[in-house]
N, C-alpha and C positions, 0 to 999 in steps of 0.2 A: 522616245516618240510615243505620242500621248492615240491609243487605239480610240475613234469616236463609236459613241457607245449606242448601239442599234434602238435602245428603247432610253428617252430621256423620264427623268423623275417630274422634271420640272418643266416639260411638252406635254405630258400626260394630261399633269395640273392645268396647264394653261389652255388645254383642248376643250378640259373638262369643262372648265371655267367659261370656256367661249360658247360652249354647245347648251348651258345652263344662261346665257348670257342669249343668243340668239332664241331660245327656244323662249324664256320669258316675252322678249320684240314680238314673237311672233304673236304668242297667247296673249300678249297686251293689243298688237296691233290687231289682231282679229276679233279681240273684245271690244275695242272700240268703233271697231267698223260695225261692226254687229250692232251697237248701240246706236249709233249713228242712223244705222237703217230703219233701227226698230223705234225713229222717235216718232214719227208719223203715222205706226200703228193704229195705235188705240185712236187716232182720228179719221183714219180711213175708216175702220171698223166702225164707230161711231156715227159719221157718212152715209154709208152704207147701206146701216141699220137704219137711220132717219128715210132715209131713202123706202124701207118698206112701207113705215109710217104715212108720207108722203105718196105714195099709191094708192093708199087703204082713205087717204083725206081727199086725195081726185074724185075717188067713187062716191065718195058721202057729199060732195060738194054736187055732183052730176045729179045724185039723188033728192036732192034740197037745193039744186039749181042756185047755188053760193054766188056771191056779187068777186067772193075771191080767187074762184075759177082760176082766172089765167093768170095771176100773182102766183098762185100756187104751182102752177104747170112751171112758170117761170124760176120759181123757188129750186122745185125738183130740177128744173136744168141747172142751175147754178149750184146744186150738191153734184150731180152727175159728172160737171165737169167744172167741180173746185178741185185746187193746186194738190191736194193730197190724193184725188182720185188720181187727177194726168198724171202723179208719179208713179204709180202702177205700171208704165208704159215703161217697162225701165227692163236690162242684164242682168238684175239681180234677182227678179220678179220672176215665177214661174210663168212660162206659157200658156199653162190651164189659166191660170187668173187671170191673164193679160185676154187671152182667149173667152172666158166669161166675162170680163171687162166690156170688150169687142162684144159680144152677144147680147148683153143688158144695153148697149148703146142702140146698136140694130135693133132691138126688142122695144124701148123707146121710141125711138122713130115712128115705129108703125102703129104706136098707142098712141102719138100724139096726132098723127094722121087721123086715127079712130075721132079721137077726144077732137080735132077741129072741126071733123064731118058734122053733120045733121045726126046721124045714127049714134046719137054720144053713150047711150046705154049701152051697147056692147062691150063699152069697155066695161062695164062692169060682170061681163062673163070673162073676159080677157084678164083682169085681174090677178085674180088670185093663181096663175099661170105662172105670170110676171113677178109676182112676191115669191113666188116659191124659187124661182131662178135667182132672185135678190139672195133670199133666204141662203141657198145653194154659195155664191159669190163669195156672202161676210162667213157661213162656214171654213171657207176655203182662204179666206183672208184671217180669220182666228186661228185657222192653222197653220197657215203659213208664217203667223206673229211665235205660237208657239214652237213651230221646229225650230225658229230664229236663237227663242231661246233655249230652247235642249240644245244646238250647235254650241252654242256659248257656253251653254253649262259642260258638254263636252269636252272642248278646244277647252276650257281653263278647268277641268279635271284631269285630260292630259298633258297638259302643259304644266298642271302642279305636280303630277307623277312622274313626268317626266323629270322635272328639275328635284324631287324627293329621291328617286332613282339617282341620278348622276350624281346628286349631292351625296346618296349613300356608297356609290362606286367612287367618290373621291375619300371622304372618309376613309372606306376599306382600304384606297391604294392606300392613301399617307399613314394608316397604320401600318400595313402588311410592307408600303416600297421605304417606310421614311423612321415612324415612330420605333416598332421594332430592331430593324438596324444598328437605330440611334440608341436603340436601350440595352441595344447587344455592345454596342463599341463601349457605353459607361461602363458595362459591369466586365467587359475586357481590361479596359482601362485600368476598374479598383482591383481584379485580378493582377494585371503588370505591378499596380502602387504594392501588390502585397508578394511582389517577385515570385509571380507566377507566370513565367513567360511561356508556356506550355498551350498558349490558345491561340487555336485555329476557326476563327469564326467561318459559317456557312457562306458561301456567296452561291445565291443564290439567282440573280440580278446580272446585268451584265450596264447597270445603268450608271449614273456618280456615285451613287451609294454603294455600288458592288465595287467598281474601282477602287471608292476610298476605303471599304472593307481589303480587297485584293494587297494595299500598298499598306493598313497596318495590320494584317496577317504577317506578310514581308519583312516589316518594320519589330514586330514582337519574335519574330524568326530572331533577328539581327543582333537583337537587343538577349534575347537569349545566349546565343551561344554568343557574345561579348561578356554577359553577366557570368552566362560558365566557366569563362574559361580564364576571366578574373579571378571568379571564385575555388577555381582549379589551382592557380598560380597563389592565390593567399592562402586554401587548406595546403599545399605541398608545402611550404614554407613553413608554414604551422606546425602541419607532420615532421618537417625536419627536424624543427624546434622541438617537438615532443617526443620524438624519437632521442633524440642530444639529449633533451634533458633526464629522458629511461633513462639512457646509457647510464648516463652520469651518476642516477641516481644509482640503479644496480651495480654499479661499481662501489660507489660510496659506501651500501649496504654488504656488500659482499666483501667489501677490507675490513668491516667492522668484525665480519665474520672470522679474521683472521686475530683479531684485537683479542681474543678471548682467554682465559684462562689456562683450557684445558681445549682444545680442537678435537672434536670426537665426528662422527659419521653424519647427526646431524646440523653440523656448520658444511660441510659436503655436500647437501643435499638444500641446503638454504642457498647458499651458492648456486645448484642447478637449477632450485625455482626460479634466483632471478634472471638468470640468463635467460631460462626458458620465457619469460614475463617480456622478453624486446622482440619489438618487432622484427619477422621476419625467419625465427627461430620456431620451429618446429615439432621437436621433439630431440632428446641428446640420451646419449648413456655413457657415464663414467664407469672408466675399469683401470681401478688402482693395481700396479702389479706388486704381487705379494712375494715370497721364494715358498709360499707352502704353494699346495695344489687347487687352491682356489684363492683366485684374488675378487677385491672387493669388486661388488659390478651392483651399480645405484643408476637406474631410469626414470625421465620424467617424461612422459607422455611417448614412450617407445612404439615404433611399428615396424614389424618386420617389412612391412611392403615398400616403406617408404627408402630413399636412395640417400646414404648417409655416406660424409667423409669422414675419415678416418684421420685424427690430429695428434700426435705426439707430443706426452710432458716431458720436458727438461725444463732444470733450472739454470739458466743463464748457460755458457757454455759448457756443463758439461754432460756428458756422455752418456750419463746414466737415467735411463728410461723410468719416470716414474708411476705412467700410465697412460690411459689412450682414452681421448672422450673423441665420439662418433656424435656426429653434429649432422641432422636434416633442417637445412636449412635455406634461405632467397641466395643464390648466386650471386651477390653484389660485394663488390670491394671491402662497403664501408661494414656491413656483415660480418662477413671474415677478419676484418683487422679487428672487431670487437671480441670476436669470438679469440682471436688470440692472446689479447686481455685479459679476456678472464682463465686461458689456459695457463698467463702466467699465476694469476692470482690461485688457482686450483693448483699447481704444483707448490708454489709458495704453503699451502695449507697440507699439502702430505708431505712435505719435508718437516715443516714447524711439529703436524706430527708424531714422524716419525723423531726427531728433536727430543722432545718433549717427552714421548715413553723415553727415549735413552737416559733423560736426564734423570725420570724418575727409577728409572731401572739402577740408576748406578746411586743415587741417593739409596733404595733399600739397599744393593750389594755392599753398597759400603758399611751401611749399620748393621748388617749380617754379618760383614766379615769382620768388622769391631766385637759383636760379640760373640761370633767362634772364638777371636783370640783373647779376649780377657775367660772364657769355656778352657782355653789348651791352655792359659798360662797360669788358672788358679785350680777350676773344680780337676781338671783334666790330670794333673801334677798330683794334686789332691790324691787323686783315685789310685792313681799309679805308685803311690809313697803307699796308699793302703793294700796294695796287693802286696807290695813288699813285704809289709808287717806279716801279713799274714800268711804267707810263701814262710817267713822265720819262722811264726807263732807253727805251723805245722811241724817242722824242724824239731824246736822246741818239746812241741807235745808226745813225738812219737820216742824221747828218751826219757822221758816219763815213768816209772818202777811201777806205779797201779794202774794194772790192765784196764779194771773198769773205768775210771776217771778219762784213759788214755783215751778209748774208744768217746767218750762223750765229747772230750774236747777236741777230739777229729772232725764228730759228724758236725759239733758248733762249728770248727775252721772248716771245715768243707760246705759248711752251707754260706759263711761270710763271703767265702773265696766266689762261690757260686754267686753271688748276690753280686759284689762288684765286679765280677766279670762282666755280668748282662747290666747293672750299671754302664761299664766302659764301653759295652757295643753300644748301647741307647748313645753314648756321649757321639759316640764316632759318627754312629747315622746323623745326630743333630749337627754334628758340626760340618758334613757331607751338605747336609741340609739348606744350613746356612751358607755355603761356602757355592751353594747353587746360581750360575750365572744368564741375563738374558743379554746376550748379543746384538746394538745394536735396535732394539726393542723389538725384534723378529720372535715370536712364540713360536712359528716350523722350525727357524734353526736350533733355536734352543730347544725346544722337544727331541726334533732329531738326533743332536749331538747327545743328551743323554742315556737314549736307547741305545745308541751306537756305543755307548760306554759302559753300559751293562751287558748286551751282546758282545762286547770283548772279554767279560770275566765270566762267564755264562757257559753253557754248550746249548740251553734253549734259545728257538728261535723269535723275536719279536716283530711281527710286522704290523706296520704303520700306515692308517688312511687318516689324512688330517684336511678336512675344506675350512678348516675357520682362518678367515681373514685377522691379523695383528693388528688392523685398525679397528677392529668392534671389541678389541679386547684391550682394555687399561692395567695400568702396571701389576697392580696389588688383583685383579682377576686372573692373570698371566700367571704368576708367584702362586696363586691357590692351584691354578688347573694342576702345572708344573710339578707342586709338591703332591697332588692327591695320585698323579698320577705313577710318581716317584713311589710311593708308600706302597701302591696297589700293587707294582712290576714288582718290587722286594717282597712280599710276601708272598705272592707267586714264586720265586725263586728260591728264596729263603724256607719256606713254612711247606711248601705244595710239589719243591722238586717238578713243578710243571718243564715240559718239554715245546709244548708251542702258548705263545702269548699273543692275542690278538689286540693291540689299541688301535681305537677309533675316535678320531675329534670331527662330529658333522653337524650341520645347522638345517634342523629341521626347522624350516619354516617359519626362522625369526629365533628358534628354539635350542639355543647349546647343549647338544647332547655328549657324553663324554662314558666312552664304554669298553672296559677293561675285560677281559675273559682269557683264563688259562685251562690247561687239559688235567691240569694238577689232583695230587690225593681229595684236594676239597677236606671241610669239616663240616661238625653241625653245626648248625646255626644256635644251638641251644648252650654251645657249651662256652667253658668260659673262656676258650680261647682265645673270643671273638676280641677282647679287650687285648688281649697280647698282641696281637695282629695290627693293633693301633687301626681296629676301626671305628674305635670313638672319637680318635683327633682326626677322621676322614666326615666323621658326620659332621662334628664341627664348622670342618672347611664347608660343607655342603651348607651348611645353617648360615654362615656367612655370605654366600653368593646366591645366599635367598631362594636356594634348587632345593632337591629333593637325592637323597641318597639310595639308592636302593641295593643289597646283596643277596644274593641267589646264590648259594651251595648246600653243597650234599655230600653226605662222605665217599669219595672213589668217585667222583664225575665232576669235580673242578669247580673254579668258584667265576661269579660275573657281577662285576664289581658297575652298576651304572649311575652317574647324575646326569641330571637334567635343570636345567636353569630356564626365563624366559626373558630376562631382561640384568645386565648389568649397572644398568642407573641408580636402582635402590638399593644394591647393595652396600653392607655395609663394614668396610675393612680395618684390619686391625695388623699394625704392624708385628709381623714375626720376626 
C-alpha cells in the first residue's frame, strides 16, 4: 500500500510554474492597462497647456479688439471640452483633477460671462488668476501621467522580481528536491555496480524522490545480504576446498617426511609444522615416550592456558604406547579425524625410528663382534701361546749355573711376562669393548644395564641421572657416549679404588652434557699416567662428537671427567 506523500516534487513545480505564470498575466495585464490609459496623456497635457495659451490670446485680442474674438472664445471651448478633456471624467482619474477639471469649467463660465458683458477689460485682471489654475490642472495632469508611469515601472519591477524569485526557488527546489537525490542514487548505483551494497542514502523528503530513495535503500539492503550470503556460501565451499586441499597437501609433505634416509627429531618437528599450518589447529606438543627419565617433548606454538586433548600413539593394534601429542584445537569432526592422521603418520616416524637405530645398532654390534672374534681367535691365542713361552723361558732360566746371567734374564722375562700381561688386559677390555650392546636402539637401557654390571663386580656405588632422549642421539653418538662413559667408570674403579661414582647424561639447553665424578685417590694431571688411563682415546672420542673434553683431578680428592657437545649433525664418525 503505496503512503501518499504530503509534499509532492512535481506540485511544487507546477505551483511554482502557475504562480510565475499568473504573476507574468498580471504584470502583463496591468502594463497594458496602464498604457492604454496613458495613450491620451500627452494630449490632454497638451490641451491643456494650449488652453493657457488661448487665455493669454482672449486678453491680447480684448486689447486690440481682434475681428477673432469669438472664434477664439469658441476655439477655447472646443479644447475645454475635446474627447480627451471629457475623458478625465472617468474611475481611473483622481478626484483632485476631475475636481480641478469641474473648477476650470466653472471658472470659465464666469470669464465667458465677463468676456460677453460690455466691461470686457476685466477680464483681463481675471486672467492671470485663471492661467495659474490651468497652470495648477496640467501640473496635476503631468503628474498624474508620471505616477502612471512609476506604477508600471513598479508593477513590472515586481512582477520581474517576482518571477526572478520563484524562478530562483524553483531552481533551489529541483536541485536540493530533484538534482541532488538523482546524483545521490547515480553514485549509489556505481557504488552497488562496484558491490558495495553497504549504502544508505539520506532521505530526507517524504516526497517520490524520498519514496524512491526509501525503496532503493530497501532494495541495496536486499541485494546485500543476497550478495552476502552468496558470497558466504561460495567462500565456505572455497574454505572447504582449501582447507582439503591443506589437508592433503600436509599429508603429502609429511609422508615425504617419513621417505627419508635417516628420521631424526627434525622430520618430527616438520611434521608438527604442518599440522600445525591446517586450519583450525592451534597449538600441539609431541611427547615421544623414552624408558630413560626424560622423554622427547617438541612444541609448536604451546600455551599453557590454552585447553588441550590429550591423544595416544599406537601403531595399528598394538599396545604399546609410543607417545602422546596434546592437540588445542576447533571442536569439529573433520579436525579431529585429521588430527588422527597424522597421529598415525607420527607413530609410523617413531617406530621407523626407533627401526632404524636398531638396524644400525646391530649393523656396528655385528662388525664388533666380527672383530672381537677374529681379536680371540688370532692376536688373543697369540698372546696366550706367548705367555706360555714365557712362563717356560722363566722355568728355564732359573736352572741356569751363572747367577749373574740368571738374574738378567729374570728381570728380561719378568718385564716380557709384565708387558703381555697388560697386553692381554688392553686385549680383554677391547674385546669387552667391542662386544658392548645397544638394545633395541634405547641409550637408558643400555647405559643402565652396564652400570648395573660393573656394580655387580664392584663394592663402589654408581648412580645414574640420565634426561637425554634415544631419539636426539644416532647410532655411532650412542657407541661414543657408551664407550667414554665405559672407560671413565673403569678407571674410576680400576686406577682410583673410588668408593662412590656419580654419572650424569643431561641436556642443557639444546647442549649434551655428559659428566663422570668419582671420590677416588685422583692423580696429577701432569704426570704420565694420564695416557695409561686411556684419556687420550677419551679426547679422541670427544674430537669426534665435535664437544669439548675437559678433566679436573688432584692427588687424594678424585677425578671429574666432563664433555660437552652442541649439536650431533656435524659430527663426524668413524667405525670402532
Amino acid at each position: 500500500m503505496l503512503i501518499r506523500p504530503v509534499s509532492s516534487v512535481t506540485s511544487t513545480i507546477a505551483k511554482s510554474l502557475l504562480f510565475i505564470l499568473l504573476l507574468s498575466v498580471a504584470t502583463t495585464g496591468f502594463a497594458v492597462f496602464t498604457l492604454a490609459s496613458s495613450l491620451k496623456d500627452a494630449e490632454v497635457v497638451n490641451v491643456a497647456g494650449s488652453m493657457r495659451m488661448q487665455s493669454y490670446r482672449l486678453a491680447h485680442d480684448i486689447q486690440i479688439e481682434s475681428i477673432d474674438f469669438n472664434s477664439h472664445i469658441q476655439e477655447f471651448e472646443r479644447s475645454l471640452y475635446s474627447p480627451s478633456m471629457t475623458k478625465l471624467v472617468s474611475w481611473n482619474v483622481p478626484s483632485d483633477i476631475i475636481q480641478d477639471y469641474y473648477l476650470i469649467i466653472g471658472r470659465w463660465h464666469e470669464l465667458k460671462q465677463v468676456l460677453s458683458s460690455q466691461d470686457r477689460k476685466h477680464y483681463l485682471v481675471l486672467v492671470e488668476k485663471f492661467v495659474t489654475e490651468i497652470d495648477h490642472f496640467v501640473f496635476k495632469l503631468q503628474k498624474f501621467s508620471e505616477d502612471k508611469l512609476i506604477k508600471l515601472a513598479w508593477a513590472g519591477g515586481i512582477g520581474l522580481g517576482g518571477i526572478l524569485l520563484i524562478s530562483l526557488f524553483v531552481v533551489h527546489f529541483v536541485r536540493k528536491q530533484v538534482v541532488k537525490p538523482l546524483h545521490a542514487l547515480v553514485g549509489a548505483s556505481q557504488r552497488i555496480k562496484n558491490r558495495d551494497f553497504g549504502v544508505q542514502l539520506e532521505v530526507s523528503n517524504s516526497n517520490e524522490l524520498g519514496i524512491l530513495t526509501k525503496m532503493f535503500n530497501s532494495m541495496a539492503k536486499d541485494l546485500g545480504v543476497l550478495y552476502r550470503n552468496l558470497e558466504e556460501a561460495v567462500n565456505s565451499k572455497t574454505a572447504e576446498l582449501q582447507n582439503a586441499n591443506q589437508s592433503l597437501q600436509a599429508l603429502y609433505y609429511s609422508s615425504q617426511e617419513l621417505t627419508v634416509t635417516r628420521i631424526a627429531p627434525d622430520n618430527f618437528r616438520s611434521i608438527l609444522r604442518h599440522l600445525l599450518s591446517l586450519e583450525g589447529i592451534e597449538s600441539i606438543r609431541l611427547e615421544v615416550v623414552d624408558n630413560s627419565d626424560r622423554s622427547l617433548i617438541m612444541d609448536e606454538g604451546y600455551d599453557a592456558n590454552h585447553r588441550y586433548e590429550k591423544f595416544e600413539m599406537k601403531l595399528g593394534d598394538n599396545d604399546l604406547i609410543l607417545g602422546y601429542l596434546y592437540c588445542s584445537y576447533d571442536q569439529s569432526h573433520s579436525t579431529k579425524a585429521l588430527i588422527e592422521s597424522f597421529i598415525q603418520l607420527l607413530s609410523r616416524a617413531i617406530h621407523y625410528n626407533r627401526a632404524q637405530k636398531n638396524a644400525e645398532q646391530l649393523i656396528i654390534m655385528e662388525e664388533r663382534a666380527t672383530i672381537a672374534r677374529e681379536l680371540h681367535d688370532s692376536l688373543a691365542q697369540s698372546l696366550s701361546y706367548l705367555k706360555i713361552q714365557v712362563t717356560l723361558l722363566k722355568r728355564v732360566i732359573s736352572k741356569l749355573p751363572e747367577h749373574q746371567h740368571r738374574e738378567q734374564s729374570e728381570q728380561i722375562a719378568s718385564e716380557l711376562s709384565k708387558g703381555l700381561n697388560d697386553a692381554y688386559t688392553q686385549l680383554r677390555e677391547l674385546l669387552t669393548t667391542f662386544r658392548l650392546s645397544i638394545k633395541e636402539g634405547d641409550f637408558g637401557e643400555a647405559l643402565s644395564a652396564m652400570l648395573e654390571e660393573f656394580s655387580e663386580r664392584t663394592e663402589a656405588k654408581i648412580n645414574l641421572t640420565n634426561n637425554l632422549s634415544s631419539i636426539e642421539l644416532d647410532a655411532h653418538s650412542q657407541v661414543h657416549l657408551l664407550q667414554l662413559i665405559r672407560e671413565a667408570t673403569v678407571n674410576a674403579i680400576k686406577h682410583a679404588n673410588a668408593q662412590l661414582i656419580d654419572v650424569r647424561c643431561i641436556d642443557e639447553s639444546g647442549d649434551v652434557c655428559i659428566v663422570i665424578k668419582d671420590d677416588g685417590t685422583g692423580f696429577d694431571s701432569n704426570s704420565s699416567k694420564i695416557d695409561h688411563y686411556g684419556m687420550s682415546i677419551m679426547q679422541e672420542r670427544a674430537v669426534r662428537l665435535n664437544g669439548d673434553l675437559t678433566i679436573e683431578a688432584a692427588q687424594g680428592e678424585g677425578c671429574t671427567v666432563t664433555l660437552k657437545y652442541k649439536s650431533l649433525k656435524g659430527a663426524k664418525f668413524d667405525d670402532l
